[in-house]
C-alpha positions in Angstrom: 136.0 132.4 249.1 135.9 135.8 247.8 137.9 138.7 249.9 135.3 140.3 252.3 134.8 144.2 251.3 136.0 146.6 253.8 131.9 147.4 255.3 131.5 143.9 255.7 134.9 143.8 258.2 134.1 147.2 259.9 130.4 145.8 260.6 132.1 142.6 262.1 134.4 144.4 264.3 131.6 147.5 265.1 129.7 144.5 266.5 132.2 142.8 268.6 132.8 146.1 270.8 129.0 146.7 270.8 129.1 149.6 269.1 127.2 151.3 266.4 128.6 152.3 263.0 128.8 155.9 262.6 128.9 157.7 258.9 132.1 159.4 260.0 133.9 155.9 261.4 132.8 154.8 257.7 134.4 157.6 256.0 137.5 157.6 257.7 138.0 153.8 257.4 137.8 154.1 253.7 140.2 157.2 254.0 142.8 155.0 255.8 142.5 152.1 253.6 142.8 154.3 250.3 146.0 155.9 251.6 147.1 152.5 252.8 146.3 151.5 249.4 148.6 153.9 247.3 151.1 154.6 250.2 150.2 158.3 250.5 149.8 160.4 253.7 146.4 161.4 254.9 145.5 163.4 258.0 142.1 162.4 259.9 140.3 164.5 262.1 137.2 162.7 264.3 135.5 164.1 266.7 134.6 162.4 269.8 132.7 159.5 269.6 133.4 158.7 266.0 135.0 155.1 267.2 138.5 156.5 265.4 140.2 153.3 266.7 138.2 150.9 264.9 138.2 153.4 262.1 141.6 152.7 261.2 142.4 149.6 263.1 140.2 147.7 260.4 141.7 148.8 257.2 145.2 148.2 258.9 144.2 144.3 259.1 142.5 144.0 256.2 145.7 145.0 254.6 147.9 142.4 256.1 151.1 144.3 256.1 152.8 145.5 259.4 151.4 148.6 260.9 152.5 150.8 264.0 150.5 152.3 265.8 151.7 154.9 268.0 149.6 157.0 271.1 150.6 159.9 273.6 148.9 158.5 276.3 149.1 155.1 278.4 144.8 155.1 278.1 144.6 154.9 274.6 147.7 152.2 274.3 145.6 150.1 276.6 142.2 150.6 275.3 143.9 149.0 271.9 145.8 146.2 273.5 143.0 145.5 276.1 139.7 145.6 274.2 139.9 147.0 270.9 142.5 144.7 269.2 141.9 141.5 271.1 137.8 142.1 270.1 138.5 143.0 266.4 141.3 140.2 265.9 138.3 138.1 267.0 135.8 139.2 264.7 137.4 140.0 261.6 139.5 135.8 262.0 136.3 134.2 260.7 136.8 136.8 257.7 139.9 137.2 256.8 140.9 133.6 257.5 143.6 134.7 259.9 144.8 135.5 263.0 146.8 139.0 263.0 149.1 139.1 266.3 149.6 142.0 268.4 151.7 143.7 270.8 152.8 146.3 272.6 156.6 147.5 272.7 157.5 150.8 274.6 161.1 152.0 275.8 163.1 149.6 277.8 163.1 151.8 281.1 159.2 150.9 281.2 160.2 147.2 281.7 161.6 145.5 284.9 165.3 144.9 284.7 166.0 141.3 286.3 169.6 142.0 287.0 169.0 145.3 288.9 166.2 143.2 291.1 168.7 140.6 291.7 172.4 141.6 291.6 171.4 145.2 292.9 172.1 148.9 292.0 175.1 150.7 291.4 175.8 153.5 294.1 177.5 156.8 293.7 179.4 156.8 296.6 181.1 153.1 297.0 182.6 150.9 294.8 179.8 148.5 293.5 176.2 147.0 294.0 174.5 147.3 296.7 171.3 145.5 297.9 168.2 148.3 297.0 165.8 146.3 299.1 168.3 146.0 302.2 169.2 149.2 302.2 165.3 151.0 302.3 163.5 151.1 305.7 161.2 148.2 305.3 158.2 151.4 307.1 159.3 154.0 304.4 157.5 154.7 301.3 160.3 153.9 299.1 161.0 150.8 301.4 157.0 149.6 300.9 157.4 150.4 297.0 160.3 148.5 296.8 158.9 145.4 298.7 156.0 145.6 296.9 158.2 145.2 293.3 159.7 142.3 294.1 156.8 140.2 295.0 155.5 141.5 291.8 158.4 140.7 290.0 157.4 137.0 290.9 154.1 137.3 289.3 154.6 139.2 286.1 154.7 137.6 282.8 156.0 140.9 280.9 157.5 143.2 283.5 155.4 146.2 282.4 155.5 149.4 284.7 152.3 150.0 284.0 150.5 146.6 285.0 151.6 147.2 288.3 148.5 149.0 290.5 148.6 150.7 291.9 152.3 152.4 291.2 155.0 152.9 292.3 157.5 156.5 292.6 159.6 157.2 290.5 162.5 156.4 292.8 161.3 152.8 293.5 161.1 152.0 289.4 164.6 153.5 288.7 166.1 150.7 291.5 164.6 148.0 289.5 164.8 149.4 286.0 167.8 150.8 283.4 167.5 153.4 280.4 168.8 152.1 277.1 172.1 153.2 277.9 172.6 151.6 281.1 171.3 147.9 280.1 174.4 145.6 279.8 172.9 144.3 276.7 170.8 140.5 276.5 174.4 138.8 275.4 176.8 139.9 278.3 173.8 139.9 281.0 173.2 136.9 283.1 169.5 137.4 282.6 169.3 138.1 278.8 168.1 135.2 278.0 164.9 135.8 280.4 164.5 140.1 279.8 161.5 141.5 279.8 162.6 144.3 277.4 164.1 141.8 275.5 160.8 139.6 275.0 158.7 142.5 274.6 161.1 143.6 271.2 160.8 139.8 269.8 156.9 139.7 270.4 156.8 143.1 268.1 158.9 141.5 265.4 156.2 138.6 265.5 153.3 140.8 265.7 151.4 141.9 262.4 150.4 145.5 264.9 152.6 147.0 267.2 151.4 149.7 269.8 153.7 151.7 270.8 153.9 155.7 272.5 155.2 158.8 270.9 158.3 158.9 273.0 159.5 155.7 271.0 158.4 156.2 267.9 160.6 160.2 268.1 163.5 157.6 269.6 163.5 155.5 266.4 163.4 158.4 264.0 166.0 160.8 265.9 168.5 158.6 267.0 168.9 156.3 263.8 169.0 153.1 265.4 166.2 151.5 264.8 163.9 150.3 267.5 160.7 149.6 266.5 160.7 146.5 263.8 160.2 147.1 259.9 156.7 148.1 259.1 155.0 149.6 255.8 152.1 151.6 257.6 152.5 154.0 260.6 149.1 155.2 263.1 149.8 157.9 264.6 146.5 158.3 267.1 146.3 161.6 269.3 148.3 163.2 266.7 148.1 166.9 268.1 150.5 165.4 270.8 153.0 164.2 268.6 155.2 167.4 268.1 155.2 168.4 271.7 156.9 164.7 272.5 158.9 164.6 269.7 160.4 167.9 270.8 161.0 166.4 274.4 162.8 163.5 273.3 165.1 166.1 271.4 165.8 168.3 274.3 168.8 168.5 276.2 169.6 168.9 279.8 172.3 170.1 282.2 171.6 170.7 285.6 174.8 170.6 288.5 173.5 167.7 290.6 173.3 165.3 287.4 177.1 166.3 286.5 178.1 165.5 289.9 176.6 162.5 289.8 178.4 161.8 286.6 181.5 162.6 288.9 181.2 160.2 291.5 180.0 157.1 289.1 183.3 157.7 287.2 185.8 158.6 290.1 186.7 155.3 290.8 186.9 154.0 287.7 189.2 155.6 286.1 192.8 156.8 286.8 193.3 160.0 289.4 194.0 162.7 286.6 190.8 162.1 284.6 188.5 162.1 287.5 190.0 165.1 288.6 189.7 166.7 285.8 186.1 165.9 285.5 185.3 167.0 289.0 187.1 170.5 288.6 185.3 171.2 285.3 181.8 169.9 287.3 182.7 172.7 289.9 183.1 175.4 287.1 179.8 174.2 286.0 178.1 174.7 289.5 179.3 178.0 290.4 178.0 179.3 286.8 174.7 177.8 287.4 174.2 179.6 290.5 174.8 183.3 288.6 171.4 184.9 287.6 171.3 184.0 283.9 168.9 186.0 281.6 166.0 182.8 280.3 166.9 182.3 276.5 170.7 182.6 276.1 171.0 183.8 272.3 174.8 183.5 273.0 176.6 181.5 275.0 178.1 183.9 277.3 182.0 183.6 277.2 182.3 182.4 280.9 179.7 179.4 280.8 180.9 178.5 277.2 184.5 177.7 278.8 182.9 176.2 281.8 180.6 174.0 279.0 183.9 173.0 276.7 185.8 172.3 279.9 183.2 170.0 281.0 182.9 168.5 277.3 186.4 167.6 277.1 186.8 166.1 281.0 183.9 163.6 280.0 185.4 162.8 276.7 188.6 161.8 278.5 186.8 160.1 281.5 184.8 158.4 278.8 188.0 156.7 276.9 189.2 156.0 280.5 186.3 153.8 281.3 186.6 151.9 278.3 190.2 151.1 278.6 190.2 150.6 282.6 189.5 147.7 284.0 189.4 147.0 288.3 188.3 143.5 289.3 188.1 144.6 292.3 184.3 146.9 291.7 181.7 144.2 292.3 179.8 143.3 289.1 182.0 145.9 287.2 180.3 145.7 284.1 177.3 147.1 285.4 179.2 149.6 287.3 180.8 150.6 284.5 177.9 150.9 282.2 175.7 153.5 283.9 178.7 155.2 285.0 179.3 155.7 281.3 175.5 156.6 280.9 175.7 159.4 282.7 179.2 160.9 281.7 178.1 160.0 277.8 174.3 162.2 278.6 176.7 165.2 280.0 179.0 165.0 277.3 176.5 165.2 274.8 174.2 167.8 275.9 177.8 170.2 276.8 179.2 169.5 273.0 175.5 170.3 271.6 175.3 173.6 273.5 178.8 174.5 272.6 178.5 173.3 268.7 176.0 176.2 269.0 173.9 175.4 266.2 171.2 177.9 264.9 168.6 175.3 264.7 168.5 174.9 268.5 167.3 177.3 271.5 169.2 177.3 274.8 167.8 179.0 278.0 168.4 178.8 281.4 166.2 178.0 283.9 165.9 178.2 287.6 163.1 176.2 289.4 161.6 176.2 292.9 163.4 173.6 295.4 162.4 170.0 295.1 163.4 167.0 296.3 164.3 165.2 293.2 167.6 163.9 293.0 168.6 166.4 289.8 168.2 169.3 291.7 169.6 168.9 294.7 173.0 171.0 293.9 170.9 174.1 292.2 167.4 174.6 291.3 168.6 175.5 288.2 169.1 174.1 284.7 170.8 174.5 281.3 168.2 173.3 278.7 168.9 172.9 274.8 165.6 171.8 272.4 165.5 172.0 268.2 163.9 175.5 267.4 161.6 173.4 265.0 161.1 169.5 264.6 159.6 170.3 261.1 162.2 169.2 259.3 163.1 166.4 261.2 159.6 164.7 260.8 159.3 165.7 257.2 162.6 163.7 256.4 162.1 160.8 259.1 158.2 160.3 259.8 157.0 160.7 255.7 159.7 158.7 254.2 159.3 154.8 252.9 155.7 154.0 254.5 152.3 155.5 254.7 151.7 157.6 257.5 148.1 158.8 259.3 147.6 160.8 261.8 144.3 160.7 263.5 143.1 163.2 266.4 139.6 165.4 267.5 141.7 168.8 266.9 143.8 168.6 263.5 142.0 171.1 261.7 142.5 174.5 263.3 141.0 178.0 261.7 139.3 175.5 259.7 142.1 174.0 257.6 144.8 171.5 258.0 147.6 173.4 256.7 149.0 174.6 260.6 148.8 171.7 262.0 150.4 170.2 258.6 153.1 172.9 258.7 154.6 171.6 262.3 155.0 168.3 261.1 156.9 169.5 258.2 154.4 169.0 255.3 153.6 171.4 252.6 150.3 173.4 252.5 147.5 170.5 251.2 147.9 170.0 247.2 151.2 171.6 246.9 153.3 169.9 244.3 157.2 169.6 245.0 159.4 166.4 244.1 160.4 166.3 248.0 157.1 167.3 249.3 155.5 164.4 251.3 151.4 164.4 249.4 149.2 164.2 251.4 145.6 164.8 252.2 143.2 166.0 255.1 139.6 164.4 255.8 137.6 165.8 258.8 134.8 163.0 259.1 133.1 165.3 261.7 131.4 164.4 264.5 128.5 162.3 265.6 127.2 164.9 268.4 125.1 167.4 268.0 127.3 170.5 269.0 124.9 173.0 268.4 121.9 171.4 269.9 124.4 169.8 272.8 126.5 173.0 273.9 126.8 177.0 273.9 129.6 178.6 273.9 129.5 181.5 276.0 131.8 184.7 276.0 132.3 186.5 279.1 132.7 189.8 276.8 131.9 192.0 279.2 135.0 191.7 281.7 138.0 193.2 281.8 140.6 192.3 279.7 143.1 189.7 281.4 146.4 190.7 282.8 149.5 188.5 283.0 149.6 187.6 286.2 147.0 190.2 287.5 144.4 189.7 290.3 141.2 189.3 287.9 138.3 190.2 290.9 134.9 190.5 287.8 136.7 187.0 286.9 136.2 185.3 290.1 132.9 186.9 290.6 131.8 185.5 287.5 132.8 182.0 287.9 131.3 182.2 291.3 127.8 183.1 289.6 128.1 180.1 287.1 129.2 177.4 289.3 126.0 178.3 291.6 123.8 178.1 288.3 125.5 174.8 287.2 125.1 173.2 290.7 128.6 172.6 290.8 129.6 170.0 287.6 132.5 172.3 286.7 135.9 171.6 285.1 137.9 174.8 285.5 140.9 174.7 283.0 143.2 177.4 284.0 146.3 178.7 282.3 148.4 178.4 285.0 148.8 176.4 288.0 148.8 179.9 290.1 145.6 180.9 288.8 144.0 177.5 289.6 145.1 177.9 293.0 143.8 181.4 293.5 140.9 180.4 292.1 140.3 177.2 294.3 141.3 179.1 297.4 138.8 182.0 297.2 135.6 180.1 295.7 136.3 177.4 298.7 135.2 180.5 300.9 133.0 181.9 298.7 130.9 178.9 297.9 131.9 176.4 300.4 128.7 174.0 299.8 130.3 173.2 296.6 133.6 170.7 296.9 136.6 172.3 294.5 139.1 169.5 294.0 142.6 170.9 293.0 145.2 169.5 290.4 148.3 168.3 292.7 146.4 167.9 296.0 145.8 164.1 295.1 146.9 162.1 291.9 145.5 163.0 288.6 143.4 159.8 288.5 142.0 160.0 292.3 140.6 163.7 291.5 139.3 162.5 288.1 137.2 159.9 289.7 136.1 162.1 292.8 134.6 164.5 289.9 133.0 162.3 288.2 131.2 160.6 291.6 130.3 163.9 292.8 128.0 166.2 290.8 128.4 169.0 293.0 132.2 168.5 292.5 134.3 171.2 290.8 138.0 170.5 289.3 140.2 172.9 289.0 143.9 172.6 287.1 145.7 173.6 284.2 147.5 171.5 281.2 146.8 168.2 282.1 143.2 168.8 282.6 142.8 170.8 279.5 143.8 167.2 277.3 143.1 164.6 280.0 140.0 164.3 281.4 137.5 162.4 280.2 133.9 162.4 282.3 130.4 161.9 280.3 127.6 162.7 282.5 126.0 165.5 284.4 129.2 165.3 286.6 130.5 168.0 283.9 127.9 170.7 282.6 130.3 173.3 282.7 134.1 173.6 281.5 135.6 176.7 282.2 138.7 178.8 280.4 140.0 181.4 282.9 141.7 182.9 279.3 143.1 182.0 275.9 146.2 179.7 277.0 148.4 181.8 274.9 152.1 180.5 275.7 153.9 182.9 277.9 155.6 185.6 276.1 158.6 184.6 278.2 158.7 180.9 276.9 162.3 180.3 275.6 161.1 178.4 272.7 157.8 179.4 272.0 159.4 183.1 271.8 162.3 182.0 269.8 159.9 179.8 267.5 158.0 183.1 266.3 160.5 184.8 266.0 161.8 182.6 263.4 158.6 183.0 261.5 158.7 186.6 261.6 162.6 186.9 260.7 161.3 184.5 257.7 158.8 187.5 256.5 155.5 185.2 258.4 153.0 186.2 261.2 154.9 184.4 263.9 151.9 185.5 266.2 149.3 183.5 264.6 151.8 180.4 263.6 152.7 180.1 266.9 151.0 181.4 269.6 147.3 181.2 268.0 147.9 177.9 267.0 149.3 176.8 270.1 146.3 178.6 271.6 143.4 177.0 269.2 144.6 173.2 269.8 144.1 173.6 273.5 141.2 175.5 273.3 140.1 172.9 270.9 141.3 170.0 273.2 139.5 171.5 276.5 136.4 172.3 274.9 135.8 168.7 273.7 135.9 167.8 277.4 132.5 168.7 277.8 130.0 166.5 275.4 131.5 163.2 275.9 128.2 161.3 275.3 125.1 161.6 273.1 123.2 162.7 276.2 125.5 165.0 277.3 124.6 169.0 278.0 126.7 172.1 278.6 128.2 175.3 278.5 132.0 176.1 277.5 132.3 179.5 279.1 135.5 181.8 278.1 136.2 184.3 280.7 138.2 186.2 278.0 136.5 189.2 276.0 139.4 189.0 273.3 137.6 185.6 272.0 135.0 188.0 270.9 136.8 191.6 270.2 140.4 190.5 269.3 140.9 190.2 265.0 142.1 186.2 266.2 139.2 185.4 267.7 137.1 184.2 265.1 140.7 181.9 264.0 140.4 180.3 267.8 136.2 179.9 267.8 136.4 178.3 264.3 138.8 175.6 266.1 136.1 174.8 268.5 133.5 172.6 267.9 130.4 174.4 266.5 128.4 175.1 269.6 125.4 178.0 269.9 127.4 181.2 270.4 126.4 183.7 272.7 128.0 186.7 274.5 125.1 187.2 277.0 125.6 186.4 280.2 122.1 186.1 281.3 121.6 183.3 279.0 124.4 181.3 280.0 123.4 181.2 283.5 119.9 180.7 282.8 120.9 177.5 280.5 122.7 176.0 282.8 119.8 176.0 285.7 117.9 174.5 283.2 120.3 171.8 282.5 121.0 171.3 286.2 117.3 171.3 286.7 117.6 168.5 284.4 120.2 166.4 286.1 119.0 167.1 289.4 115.2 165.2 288.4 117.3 162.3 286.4 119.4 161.8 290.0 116.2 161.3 291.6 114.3 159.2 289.6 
């Protein structure tokens, strides 16, 4: 039997999902198995409805060597573990005369932990476990949540957070559920021998494709111990993500109530003068915190760098302590003693990093609004520490031993690969260097018609935004276009103020059209009151600009309030262009443009979702049209009909309401 060519298995698979090939899905699945092929790098962009899943999922098992793949968000992970692998494993069997396996491996705090469910949690305050479930009113939230766990914890055959629906806080999964720090470890745990972390890791040594997040896949290249198995191809989908979580993983954090909880899990484990030591250098620590501190902290001032080393060296003490101290008399010590060391291990670190004061990192202070959340309940402020660039890192630990692609709708910004390439660490495209990770980009386009489908309009005729200023013309003319679009709006705003300024007035100003507001209900309820309402309008900021995903007349118009520039206070951002400039670059346009285009780019795509879909992106920002950048940002958008007149955009959008409105009837 002859090996079946790569058109035959994409035609197989296209089938089984009941799709329809695409020239673009074509092209990039030859892309993918070419640099599969000769282990180079390749960078894919596909617009939005290209079928980019199958597009490099076939290639992958046509190769037969182990690939990761690796997503930002849970949606994607389970639209490949839940339909797209399990239907193209099926298809492409009969072909390739084999069955790949598959599974799906993320960090072991996503996984119940049978020995917190059964033996209980450590407390702070008293020595050992006690009962979680006993302990919550049974008519609380967190008492209902945690009921709820444990008859689920009968049920589940992989102990995945996010099988359970609907969810649970925060505070209810961290009863049941240990970082990689905490866990005892499957050979000294009574229940290692039945973890769900544990079985998830041994399916992905089995499985021929493992799917995995972002978060992981940073873990397994920052912290050198591998977690994710051996594998000679690495996916990265939703690749404009992948720096922002990498970055997270990498940052550091010091706030007062974490370091007194560090206190009191330590206190009575170890002798008198250690703990004491630790809790006088935690009350240092807390004092500082409450000073006004300026946001980035180019220096450490002198006071806080004593209070830091002082709490560096208590925890290194309190940390040989624990290991050498041993009281039978703390009920199931071990795990006692294990997140105590956890969280005086996590202070330690973060306290020698600042200190070490290395000039690849950026350390600012911040001080946030009271919250309940456990971390903040000493001070609403924290000490934060994050790599200045993850370039570097990626470059040496992404691009090495295996062939990497990255796949995403926005990769190609100004109308080149090269900034995106630049943030993961790669060389401008066809630059020759002995280190240099080759690679190559391939934008395999789109199968919407954007000009046909969408106009782009440009409000250049109001004033020119503000930070933080009251923008009157800008309310009056989002008014005016919701009324034409009959609602069906998407309003991505660049900050959660301005959304809720903007929700607030138009709900008196228009009241016959609902506004649904980002934190009023959970992402996913507001989502799916959009999309069942077409008079519906959705206001929010970040999440909304990259999450949101509603084909239909339900969304005719998205909205930008004004370029999301980052804030020219952001400690990093800041600090990141100035790097650029002290290294003789345009730190504006490497930074703060590019940061601007991708989610320009990202909220954009929000609106054609669907072959049928029709719209208007309107920017209520004249520098899209006047500033010199502007024509960097629009070529970063998909290429909709461009127009600056506001007459026409109104007009348009009656039209396509018009439109919806007879469907809705019919």
């Amino acid at each position: 039997m002859t090996k079946p060519s790569l058109p035959e298995l994409l035609h197989a698979a296209v089938t089984a999902v009941g799709g329809t090939e695409r020239p673009g899905q074509v092209t990039m699945a030859e892309s993918v198995a070419g640099a599969i092929d000769d282990g180079s790098h390749l960078l894919v962009q596909a617009g939005t409805g290209t079928g980019k899943s199958l597009g490099y999922l076939v290639p992958a098992l046509a190769h037969g060597e182990r690939v990761v793949v690796a997503t930002a968000t849970l949606a994607l992970q389970r639209q490949l573990v839940e339909r797209d692998l399990p239907r193209t494993v099926d298809a492409l069997h009969p072909l390739l005369r084999r069955r790949p396996e598959f599974a799906m491996l993320k960090g072991r705090s996503n996984y119940l932990c049978l020995h917190r469910l059964h033996e209980g949690v450590p407390q702070d305050e008293e020595e050992g476990l006690f009962d979680q479930f006993e302990a919550a009113a049974p008519t609380s939230k967190l008492g209902q949540d945690l009921l709820r766990l444990r008859d689920w914890a009968d049920d589940t055959e992989n102990g995945d957070r996010d099988d359970l629906t609907p969810g649970v806080s925060d505070k209810a999964w961290a009863q049941v559920s240990v970082s990689s720090r905490e866990c005892l470890g499957a050979s000294k745990c009574a229940y290692g021998a039945e973890c769900f972390a544990e079985m998830a890791r041994e399916r992905a040594k089995l499985a021929e494709v493992v799917v995995t997040n972002h978060a992981l896949l940073a873990i397994d290249a920052i912290e050198g111990a591998p977690v994710l198995p051996p594998h000679e191809v690495l996916i990265v989908d939703e690749a404009h993500e992948l720096v922002s979580r990498v970055t997270g993983v990498a940052t550091g954090e010091l706030t007062p109530g974490q370091v007194n909880r560090a206190v009191r899990r330590a206190a009575k484990l170890v002798d008198e003068k250690a703990a004491d030591q630790l809790q006088t250098a935690a009350e240092g620590f807390e004092r500082l915190m409450e000073l006004a501190l300026p946001g980035r902290l180019e220096e450490i001032p002198e006071d806080l760098g004593y209070a830091l080393a002082a709490l560096r060296d208590a925890s290194r003490t309190v940390i040989s302590a624990i290991g050498t101290t041993r009281d039978k008399s703390v009920q199931d010590e071990d795990a006692v003693r294990k997140q105590a060391l956890a969280s005086v291990e996590t202070v330690h670190d973060v306290a020698e990093r600042i200190v070490g004061g290395s000039e690849w990192d950026v350390v600012w202070y911040e001080r946030h609004e009271p919250r309940g959340g456990a971390a903040y309940r000493h001070s609403g402020a924290s000490l934060r520490v994050a790599p200045m660039s993850v370039s570097g890192l990626l470059r040496e630990k992404l691009f090495a031993d295996r062939s990497v692609v990255l796949t995403s709708a926005t990769l190609k910004l100004g109308g080149d690969f090269n900034g995106v390439g630049a943030s993961l660490g790669l060389a401008p495209e066809g630059t020759e260097g002995d280190d240099l990770p080759q690679w190559k980009g391939v934008d395999v386009g789109s199968p919407f018609d954007y000009p046909k489908q969408g106009i782009l309009y440009v409000a250049k005729h109001l004033s020119r935004p503000a930070r933080d200023g009251d923008r009157a013309d800008m309310l009056d003319e989002l008014t005016e276009l919701i009324q034409a679009a009959g609602g069906r709006t998407l309003g991505l705003f660049s900050s959660m103020r301005a959304a809720q300024q903007a929700a607030e007035e138009l709900r008196v100003r228009i009241p016959e059209f609902p506004i649904l507001l980002q934190g009023e209900e959970t992402l996913g309820e507001l989502i799916k009151n959009f999309a069942a309402d077409p008079r519906a309008c959705l206001f929010g900021t970040l999440s909304l600009w990259q999450g949101v995903d509603v084909p239909g007349p339900s969304c005719q118009l998205v909205v930008m309030d004004k370029i999301p520039f980052p804030r020219p206070d952001d400690p990093l951002m800041s600090a990141r262009q100035k790097a650029v400039e002290d290294a003789g670059g345009n730190g504006f346009m490497a930074v703060a443009a590019t940061h601007a285009a991708l989610l320009m780019a990202q909220g954009a795509g929000r609106l054609v979702r669907a072959s049928g879909d029709r719209g208007v992106v309107a920017v209520l920002d004249q520098r899209l049209a006047t500033a010199r950048y502007g024509g960097y940002l629009k070529s970063s958008l998909p290429d909709f009909w461009y127009t600056t007149d506001r007459n026409q955009a109104r007009k348009s959008l009656a039209a396509i309401d018009a439109v919806a409105r007879q469907a809705e009837t019919e």
